[in-house]
GUZATOR-672430 format. One record per residue (C-alpha): residue in three letters; x, y, z; chain. Coordinates in steps of 0.05 Angstrom, whole numbers, m for minus. Layout:
N
type u v w mol
ALA X Y Z A .
...
//
This chain:
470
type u v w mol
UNK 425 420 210 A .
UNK 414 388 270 A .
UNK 460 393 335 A .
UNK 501 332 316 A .
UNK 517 332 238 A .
UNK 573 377 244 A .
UNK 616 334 305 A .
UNK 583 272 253 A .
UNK 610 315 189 A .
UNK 680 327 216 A .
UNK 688 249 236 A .
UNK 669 232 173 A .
UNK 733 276 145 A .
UNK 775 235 194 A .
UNK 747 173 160 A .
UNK 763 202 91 A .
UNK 836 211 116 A .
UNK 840 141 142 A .
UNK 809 119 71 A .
UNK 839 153 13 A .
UNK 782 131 m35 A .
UNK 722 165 10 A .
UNK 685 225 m15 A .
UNK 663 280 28 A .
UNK 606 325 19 A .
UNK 604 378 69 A .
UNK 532 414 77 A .
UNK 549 488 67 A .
UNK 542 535 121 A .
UNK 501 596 99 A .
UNK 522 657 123 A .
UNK 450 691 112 A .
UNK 411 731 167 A .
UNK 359 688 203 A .
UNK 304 723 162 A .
UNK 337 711 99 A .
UNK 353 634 115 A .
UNK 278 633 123 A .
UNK 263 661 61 A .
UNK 304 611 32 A .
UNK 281 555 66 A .
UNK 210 576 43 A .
UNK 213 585 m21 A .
UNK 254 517 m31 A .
UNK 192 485 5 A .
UNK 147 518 m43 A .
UNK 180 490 m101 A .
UNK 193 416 m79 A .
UNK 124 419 m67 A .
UNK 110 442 m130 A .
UNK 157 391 m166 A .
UNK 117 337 m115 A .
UNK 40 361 m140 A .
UNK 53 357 m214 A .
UNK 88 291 m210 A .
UNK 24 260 m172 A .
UNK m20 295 m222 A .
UNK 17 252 m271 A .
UNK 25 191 m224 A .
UNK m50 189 m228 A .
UNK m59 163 m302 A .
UNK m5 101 m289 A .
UNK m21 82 m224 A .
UNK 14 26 m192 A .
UNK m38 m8 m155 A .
UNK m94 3 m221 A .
UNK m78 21 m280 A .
UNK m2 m12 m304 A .
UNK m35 m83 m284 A .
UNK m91 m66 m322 A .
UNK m50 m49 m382 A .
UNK m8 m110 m384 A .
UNK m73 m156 m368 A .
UNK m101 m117 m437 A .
UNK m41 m148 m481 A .
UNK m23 m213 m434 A .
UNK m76 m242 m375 A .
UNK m18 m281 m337 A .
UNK m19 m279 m261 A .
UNK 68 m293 m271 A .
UNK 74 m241 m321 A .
UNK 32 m195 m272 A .
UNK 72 m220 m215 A .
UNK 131 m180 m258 A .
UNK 112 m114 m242 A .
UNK 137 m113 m169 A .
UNK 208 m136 m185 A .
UNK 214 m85 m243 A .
UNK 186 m34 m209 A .
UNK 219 m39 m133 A .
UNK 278 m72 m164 A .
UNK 288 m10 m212 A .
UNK 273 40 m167 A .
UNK 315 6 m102 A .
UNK 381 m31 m136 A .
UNK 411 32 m186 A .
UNK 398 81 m120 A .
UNK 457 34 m82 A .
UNK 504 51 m139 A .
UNK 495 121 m145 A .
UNK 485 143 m76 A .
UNK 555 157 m68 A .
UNK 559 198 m129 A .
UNK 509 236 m116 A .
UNK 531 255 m44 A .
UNK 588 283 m84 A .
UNK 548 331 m123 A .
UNK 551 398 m93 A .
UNK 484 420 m137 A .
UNK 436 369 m138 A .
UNK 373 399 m174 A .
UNK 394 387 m238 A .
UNK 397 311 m229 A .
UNK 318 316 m212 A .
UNK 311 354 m279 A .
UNK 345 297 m319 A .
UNK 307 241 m280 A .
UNK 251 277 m289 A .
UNK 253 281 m368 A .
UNK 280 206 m370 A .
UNK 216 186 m333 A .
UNK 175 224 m385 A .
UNK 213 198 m441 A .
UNK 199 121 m429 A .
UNK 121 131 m422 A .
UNK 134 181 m498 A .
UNK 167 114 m529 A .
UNK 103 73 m495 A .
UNK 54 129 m527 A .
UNK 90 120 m596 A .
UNK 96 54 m599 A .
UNK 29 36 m568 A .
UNK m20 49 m629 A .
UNK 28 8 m681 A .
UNK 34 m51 m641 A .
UNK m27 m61 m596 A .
UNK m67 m96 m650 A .
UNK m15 m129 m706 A .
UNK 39 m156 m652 A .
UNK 9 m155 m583 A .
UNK 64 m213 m559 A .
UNK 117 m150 m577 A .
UNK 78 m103 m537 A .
UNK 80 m134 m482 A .
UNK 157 m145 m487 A .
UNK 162 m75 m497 A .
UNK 116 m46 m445 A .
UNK 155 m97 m397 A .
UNK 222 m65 m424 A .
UNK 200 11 m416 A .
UNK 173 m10 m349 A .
UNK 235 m32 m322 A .
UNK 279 38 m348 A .
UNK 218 76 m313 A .
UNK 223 48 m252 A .
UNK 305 62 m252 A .
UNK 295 130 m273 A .
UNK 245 135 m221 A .
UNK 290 108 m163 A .
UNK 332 156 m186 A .
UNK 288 214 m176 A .
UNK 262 197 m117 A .
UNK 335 187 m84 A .
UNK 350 260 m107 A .
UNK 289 285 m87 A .
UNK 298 260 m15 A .
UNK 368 281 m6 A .
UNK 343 354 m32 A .
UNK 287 349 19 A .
UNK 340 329 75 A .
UNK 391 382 51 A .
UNK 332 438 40 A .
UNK 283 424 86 A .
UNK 291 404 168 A .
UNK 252 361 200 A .
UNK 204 383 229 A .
UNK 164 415 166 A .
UNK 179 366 129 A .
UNK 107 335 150 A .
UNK 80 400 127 A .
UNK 110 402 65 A .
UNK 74 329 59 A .
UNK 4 351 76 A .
UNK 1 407 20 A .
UNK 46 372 m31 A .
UNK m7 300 m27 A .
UNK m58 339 m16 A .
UNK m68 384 m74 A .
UNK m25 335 m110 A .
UNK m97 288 m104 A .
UNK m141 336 m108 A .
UNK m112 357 m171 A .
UNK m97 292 m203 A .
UNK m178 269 m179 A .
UNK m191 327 m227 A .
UNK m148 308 m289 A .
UNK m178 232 m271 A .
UNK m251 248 m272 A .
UNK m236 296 m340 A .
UNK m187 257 m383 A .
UNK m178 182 m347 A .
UNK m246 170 m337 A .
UNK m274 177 m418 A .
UNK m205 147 m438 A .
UNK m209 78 m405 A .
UNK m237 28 m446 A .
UNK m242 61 m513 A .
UNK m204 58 m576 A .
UNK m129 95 m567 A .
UNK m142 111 m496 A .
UNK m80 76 m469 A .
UNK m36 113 m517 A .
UNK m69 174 m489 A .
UNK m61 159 m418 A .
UNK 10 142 m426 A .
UNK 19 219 m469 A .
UNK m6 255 m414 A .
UNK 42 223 m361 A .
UNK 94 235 m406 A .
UNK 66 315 m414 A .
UNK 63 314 m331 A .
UNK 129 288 m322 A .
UNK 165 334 m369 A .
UNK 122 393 m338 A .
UNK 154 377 m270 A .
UNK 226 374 m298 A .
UNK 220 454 m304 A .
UNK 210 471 m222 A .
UNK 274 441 m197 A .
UNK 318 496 m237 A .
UNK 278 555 m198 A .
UNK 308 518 m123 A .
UNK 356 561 m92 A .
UNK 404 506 m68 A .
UNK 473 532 m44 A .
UNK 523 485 m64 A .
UNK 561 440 m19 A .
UNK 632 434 m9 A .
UNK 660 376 m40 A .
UNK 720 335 m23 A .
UNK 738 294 m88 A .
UNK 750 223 m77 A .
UNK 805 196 m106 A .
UNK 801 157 m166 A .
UNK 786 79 m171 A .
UNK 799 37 m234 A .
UNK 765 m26 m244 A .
UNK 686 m34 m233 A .
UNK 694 m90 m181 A .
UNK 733 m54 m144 A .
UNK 682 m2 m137 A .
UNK 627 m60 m135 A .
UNK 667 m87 m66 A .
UNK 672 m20 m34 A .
UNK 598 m7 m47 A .
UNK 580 m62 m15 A .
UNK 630 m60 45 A .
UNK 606 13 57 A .
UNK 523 m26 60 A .
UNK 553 m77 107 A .
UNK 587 m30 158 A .
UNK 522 17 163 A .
UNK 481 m29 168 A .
UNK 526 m68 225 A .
UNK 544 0 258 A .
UNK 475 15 262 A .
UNK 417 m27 297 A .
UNK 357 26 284 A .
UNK 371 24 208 A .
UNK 377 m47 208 A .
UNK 315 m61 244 A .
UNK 279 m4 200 A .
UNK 307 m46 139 A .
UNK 267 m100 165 A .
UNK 202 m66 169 A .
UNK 211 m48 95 A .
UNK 216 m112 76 A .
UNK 158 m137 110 A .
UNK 122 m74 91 A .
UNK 141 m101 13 A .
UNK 89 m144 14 A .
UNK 25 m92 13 A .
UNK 72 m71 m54 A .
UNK 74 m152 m87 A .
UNK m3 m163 m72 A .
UNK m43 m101 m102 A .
UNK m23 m118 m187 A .
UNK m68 m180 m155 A .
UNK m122 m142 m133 A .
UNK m159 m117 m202 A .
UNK m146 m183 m228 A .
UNK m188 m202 m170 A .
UNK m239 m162 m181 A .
UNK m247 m178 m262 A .
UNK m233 m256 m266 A .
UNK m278 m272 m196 A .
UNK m329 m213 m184 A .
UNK m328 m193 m265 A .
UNK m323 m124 m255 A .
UNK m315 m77 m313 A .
UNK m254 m31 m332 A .
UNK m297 27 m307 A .
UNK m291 14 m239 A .
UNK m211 35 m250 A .
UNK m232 105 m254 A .
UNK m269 99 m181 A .
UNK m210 56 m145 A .
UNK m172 106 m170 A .
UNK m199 162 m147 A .
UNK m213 125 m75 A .
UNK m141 111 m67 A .
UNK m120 186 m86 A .
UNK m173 216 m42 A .
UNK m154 163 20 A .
UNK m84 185 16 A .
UNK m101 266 13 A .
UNK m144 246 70 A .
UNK m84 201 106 A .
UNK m37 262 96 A .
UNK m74 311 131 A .
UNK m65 262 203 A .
UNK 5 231 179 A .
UNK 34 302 173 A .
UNK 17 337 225 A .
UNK 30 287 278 A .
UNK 99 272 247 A .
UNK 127 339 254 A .
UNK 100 347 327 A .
UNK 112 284 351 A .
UNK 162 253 303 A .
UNK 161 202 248 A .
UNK 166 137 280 A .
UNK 91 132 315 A .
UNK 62 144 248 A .
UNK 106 99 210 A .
UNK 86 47 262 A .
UNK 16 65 251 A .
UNK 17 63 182 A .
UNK 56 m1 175 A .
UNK 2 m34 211 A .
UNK m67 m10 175 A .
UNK m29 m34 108 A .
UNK m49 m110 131 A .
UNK m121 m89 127 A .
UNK m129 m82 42 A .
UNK m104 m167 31 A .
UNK m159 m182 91 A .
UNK m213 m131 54 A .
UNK m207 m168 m1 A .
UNK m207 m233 24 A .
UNK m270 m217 65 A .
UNK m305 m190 4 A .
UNK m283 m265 m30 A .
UNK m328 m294 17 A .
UNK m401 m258 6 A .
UNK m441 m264 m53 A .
UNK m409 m230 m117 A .
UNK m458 m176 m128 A .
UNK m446 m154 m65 A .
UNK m375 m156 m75 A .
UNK m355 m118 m137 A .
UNK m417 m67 m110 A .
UNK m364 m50 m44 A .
UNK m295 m68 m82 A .
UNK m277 m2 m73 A .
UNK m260 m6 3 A .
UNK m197 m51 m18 A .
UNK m161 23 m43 A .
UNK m176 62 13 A .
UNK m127 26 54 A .
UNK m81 17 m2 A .
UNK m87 93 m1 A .
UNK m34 95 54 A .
UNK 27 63 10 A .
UNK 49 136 m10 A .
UNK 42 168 49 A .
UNK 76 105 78 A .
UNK 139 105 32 A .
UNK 143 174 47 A .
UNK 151 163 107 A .
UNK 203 103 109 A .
UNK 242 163 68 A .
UNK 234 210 115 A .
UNK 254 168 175 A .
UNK 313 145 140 A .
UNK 336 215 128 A .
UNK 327 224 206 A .
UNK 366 167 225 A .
UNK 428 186 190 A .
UNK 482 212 231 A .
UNK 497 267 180 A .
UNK 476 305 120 A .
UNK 531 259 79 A .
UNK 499 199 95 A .
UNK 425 216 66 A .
UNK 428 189 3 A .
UNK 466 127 31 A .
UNK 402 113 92 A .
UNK 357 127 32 A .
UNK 385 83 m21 A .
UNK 395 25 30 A .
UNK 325 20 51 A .
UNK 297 30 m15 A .
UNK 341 m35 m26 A .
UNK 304 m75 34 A .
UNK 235 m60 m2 A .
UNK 260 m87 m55 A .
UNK 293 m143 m34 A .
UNK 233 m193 m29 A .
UNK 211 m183 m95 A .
UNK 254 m229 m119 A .
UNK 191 m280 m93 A .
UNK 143 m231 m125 A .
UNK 133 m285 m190 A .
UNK 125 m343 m139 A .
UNK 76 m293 m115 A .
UNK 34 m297 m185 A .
UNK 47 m370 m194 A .
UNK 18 m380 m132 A .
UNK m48 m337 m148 A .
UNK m54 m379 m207 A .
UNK m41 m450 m163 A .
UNK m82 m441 m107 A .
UNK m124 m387 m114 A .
UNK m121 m316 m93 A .
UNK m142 m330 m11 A .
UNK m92 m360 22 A .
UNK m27 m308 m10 A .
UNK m67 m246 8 A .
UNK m80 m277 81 A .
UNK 3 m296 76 A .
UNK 11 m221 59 A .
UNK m35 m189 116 A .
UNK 15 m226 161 A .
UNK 82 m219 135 A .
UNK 58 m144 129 A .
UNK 25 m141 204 A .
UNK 90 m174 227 A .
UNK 127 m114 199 A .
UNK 84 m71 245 A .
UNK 103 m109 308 A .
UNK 183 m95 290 A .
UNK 166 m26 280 A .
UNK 148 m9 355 A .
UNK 225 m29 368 A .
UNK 249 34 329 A .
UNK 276 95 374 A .
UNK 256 172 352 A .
UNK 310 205 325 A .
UNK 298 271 341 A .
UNK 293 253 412 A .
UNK 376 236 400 A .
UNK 394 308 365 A .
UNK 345 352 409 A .
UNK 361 333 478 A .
UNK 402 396 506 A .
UNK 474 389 526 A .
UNK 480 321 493 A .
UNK 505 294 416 A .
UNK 477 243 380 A .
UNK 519 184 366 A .
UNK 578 192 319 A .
UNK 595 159 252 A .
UNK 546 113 246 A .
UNK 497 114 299 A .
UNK 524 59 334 A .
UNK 481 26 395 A .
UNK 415 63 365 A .
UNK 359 26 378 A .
UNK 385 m22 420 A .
//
């Protein structure tokens, strides 16, 4: 806990007075020996990590960027359709997170929501499994629906997960090792899932029942990961109980009140919300990019298994600088950095679009090494967000409200695929690169937390963070 949260913890009980219907959640205070608070904070690293390498290992068979555009462009080859997958996906995982932030900064256990996130995740790519093999050749206009459907409830239960996930990193783990715990989670995390790509992805793609496969095996991962959050040892908080609200509007209104004032009250958020929606464009423009590839260069559905392992291997490789340097010199100068290098993938592939096509789909690769930084990236934006809230009780709040600025430009994400289709792919990914390099430029305004919390003889601003950044 950092020098401020409690002074931020006890105003924050002097708000709840003022407002009968606020919630509390006071970080506990252990009482163990320094050695055993190490122990503690050890093994809880361990296991996050753990939880963090199996879910990649599974990540790897429905990647974002490769494979789920892939699989809809199997049943349905429609740039609008295709230009879906960003609003389900940020959508699901950014708008649910603003509901149940508050709720779950009530919880005094948390692990036990990142178990039943974690089997809801598995479950949805189970039902796409089943329902795969009975539908992919007799109703393929259903399957689509379906996979559409099933995507959507994914990405909410993944929102989900990540939100607890983050607020068990910021309750679990402090901030500076939180970079380390980055590095050896993404990096074994790849190098594992390069394996299971190169063993089971690789012969599956392209042959008869291999989707249904792929989508078994995330489901295996993802219910394999559900069983490391139990073994956490995660002292409850102390809970104030809010007191009870009837009527879903009026929780609806004070939801979005409580977004308004922190977002007013403070400027580094704000302008840190800005850069995540401006950094939402790398996430609209790659479902384009293997269309790309197949309708202009004619590239086979082999070449999935080597983007795939380019972009895994590019972000072990990214994690290995991005962690380090964020623990010893704090989160914002990466985030900055990696903000701006995202604008290089849209201008990769529009300079490939201009030499001959041979030459193209032979290099086609280089497009995923840069798009190897979006995890590490997101990550990141997480991580800073946890930084920049005054107090342990506002984590899942910073989280959930910048998850909702990624998400909020996605709404244009199907203008984004009509617009593939209308004028070609060249000028949106050159629209992206700058929307995306113009998020870069905002980013140098943000301040470094830590240098408000670990200045001796000083505490940070109080409720919520008022004048940072300014």
């Amino acid at each position: 806990m950092s020098a401020g949260e409690p002074a931020a913890a006890l105003m924050r009980l002097d708000a709840a007075t003022e407002n009968p219907h606020a919630a509390v959640t006071m970080p506990s205070m252990p009482t163990d020996e320094p050695g055993e608070m190490a122990a503690r904070e050890a093994r809880n690293t361990f296991w996050l990590e753990c939880h963090q390498i199996v879910l990649r290992v599974g990540w790897i068979f429905k990647t974002e960027t490769i494979i789920m555009p892939a699989v809809l462009d199997a049943v349905v080859d429609s740039g609008i359709l295709r230009g879906l997958l960003p609003v389900l996906n940020r959508g699901g995982q950014s708008v649910p997170p603003l509901f149940l932030a508050g709720p779950l900064a009530r919880r005094p256990v948390k692990k036990w929501s990142l178990v039943r996130t974690s089997l809801a995740m598995a479950a949805c790519f189970a039902a796409l499994a089943a329902a795969w093999g009975p539908l992919e050749a007799s109703r393929p206009d259903l399957l689509a629906g379906l996979f559409l459907v099933l995507y959507a409830l994914f990405s909410v239960t993944n929102g989900l997960n990540q939100l607890v996930g983050a607020s068990l990193q910021g309750k679990l783990v402090p901030p500076g090792h939180r970079g380390r715990a980055m590095v050896v989670s993404v990096t074994v995390g790849s190098a594992a899932a390069i394996v299971a790509a190169l063993v089971l992805l690789g012969p599956w793609l392209g042959t008869p029942g291999g989707f249904q496969k792929i989508f078994a095996t995330t489901a295996a991962f993802f219910a394999l990961s559900a069983l490391i959050p139990p073994l956490l040892d995660e002292p409850p908080d102390e809970v104030l109980p809010a007191a009870p609200i009837t009527g879903g509007l009026a929780a609806l209104g004070r939801a979005v009140s409580d977004w308004r004032r922190t977002l007013v009250g403070d400027v580094a958020l704000l302008r840190l919300a800005v850069v995540a929606a401006c950094f939402s464009a790398v996430l609209m423009l790659f479902p384009h990019y293997q269309a790309f590839a197949r309708d202009r260069l004619g590239s086979a559905i082999g070449s999935l298994l080597t983007w795939v392992v380019v972009q895994n291997a590019a972000t072990a490789a990214a994690s290995l600088v991005a962690g380090p340097v964020s623990d010893r010199r704090g989160t914002r100068i990466v985030l900055v950095g990696l903000v701006a290098l995202s604008a290089l993938a849209p201008l990769v592939v529009t300079a490939l679009s201009l030499v001959p096509h041979e030459i193209a789909v032979r290099w086609f690769w280089i497009v995923y090494a840069p798009l190897g930084l979006n995890p590490i990236t997101l990550k990141l934006f997480t991580n800073y967000a946890l930084e920049l809230a005054p107090s342990a009780v506002e984590h899942p709040r910073y989280v959930s409200i910048v998850g909702a600025a990624l998400a909020a430009p996605f709404v244009l994400s199907p203008l984004v695929g009509w617009a593939v289709d209308a004028i070609g792919f060249r000028p949106v990914f050159v629209a992206g690169a700058a929307v995306i390099a113009l998020g870069g430029l905002v980013a140098t305004g943000l301040p470094e937390p830590r240098r408000l919390t670990e200045m001796p003889g000083e505490i940070p601003e109080s409720g919520l963070g008022e004048g940072r950044g300014n």
